[in-house]
N, C-alpha and C positions, 0 to 999 in steps of 0.2 A: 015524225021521225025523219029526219036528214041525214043520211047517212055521210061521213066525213067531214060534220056541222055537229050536230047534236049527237049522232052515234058513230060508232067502228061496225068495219066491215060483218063483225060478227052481231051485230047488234046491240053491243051493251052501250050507256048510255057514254057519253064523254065527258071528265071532268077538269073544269075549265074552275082557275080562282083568280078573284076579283085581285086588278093590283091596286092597292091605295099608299103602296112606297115602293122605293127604288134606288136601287144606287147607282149612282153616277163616276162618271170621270172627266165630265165639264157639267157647263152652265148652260139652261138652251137662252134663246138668244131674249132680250131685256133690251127694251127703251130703243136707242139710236143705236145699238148692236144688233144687225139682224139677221148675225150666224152665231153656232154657237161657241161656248168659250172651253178652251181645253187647259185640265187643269194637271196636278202631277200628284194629287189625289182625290181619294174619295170625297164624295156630296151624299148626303139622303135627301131626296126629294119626295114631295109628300102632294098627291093629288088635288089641284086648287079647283072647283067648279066654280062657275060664274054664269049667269042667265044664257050665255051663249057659247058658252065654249069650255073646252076643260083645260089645264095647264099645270105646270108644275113648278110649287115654291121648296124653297128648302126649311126640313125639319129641324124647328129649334130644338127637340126634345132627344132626337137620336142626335144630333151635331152635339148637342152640351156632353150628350153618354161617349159617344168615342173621341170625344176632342173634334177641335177645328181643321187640324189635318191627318185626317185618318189615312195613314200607309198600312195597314194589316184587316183582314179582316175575316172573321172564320165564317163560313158559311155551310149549313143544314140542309141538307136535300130532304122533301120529305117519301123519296123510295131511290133506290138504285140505278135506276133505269136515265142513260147517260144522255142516249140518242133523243130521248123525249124531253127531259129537262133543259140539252144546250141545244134544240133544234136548231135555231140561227145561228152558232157559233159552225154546229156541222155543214151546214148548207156554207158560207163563207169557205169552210175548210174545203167544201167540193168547189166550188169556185176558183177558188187559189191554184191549185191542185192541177182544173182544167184549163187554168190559162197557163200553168208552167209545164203542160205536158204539150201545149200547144206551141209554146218556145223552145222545146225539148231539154226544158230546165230539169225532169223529172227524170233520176237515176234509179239503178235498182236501189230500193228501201230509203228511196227520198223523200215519201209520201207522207211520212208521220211528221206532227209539228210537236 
């Protein structure tokens, strides 16, 4: 048992799911491109392994289901819990936050995006 690896503070175990897709909002980088491409919508990328490395192609099976340029897109959370779901979007959100509080960009009830 690892606590903040394999368990929480309290000792239950941590449930962690495998990603084998993803959606996108560019391309990562391909061939003599070796940054990635930004695009003005969605991609499903879909987990490529290869003897040495893992990467990501896109999904012809969810690209043919939402069309080639998917602008909408509804998304399932599978419980409520906001802070655990968009971990990195909050962590960015504190980030932000601490560099415009640090330019004293930040007024009263500025903090929300």
């Amino acid at each position: 048992m690892i606590i903040g690896v394999t368990h929480d503070q309290d000792g239950r175990v941590v449930q962690r799911l495998s990603v084998s897709t993803k959606v996108s909002i560019g391309l990562p980088p391909n061939g003599d491109c070796n940054h990635p491409t930004k695009l003005d919508h969605f991609v499903f990328l879909r987990k490529k392994k290869s003897a040495n490395r893992v990467g990501w192609e896109v999904d012809p099976e969810l690209t043919e289901h939402y069309g080639e340029e998917c602008h909408d897109l509804h998304i399932m959370l599978i419980d409520d819990d906001i802070e655990l779901r968009f971990r990195q979007w909050g962590r960015a959100r504190g980030w932000r936050e601490a560099g415009a509080a640090r330019r004293g960009e930040l007024g009263a009830g500025m903090g929300a995006c």
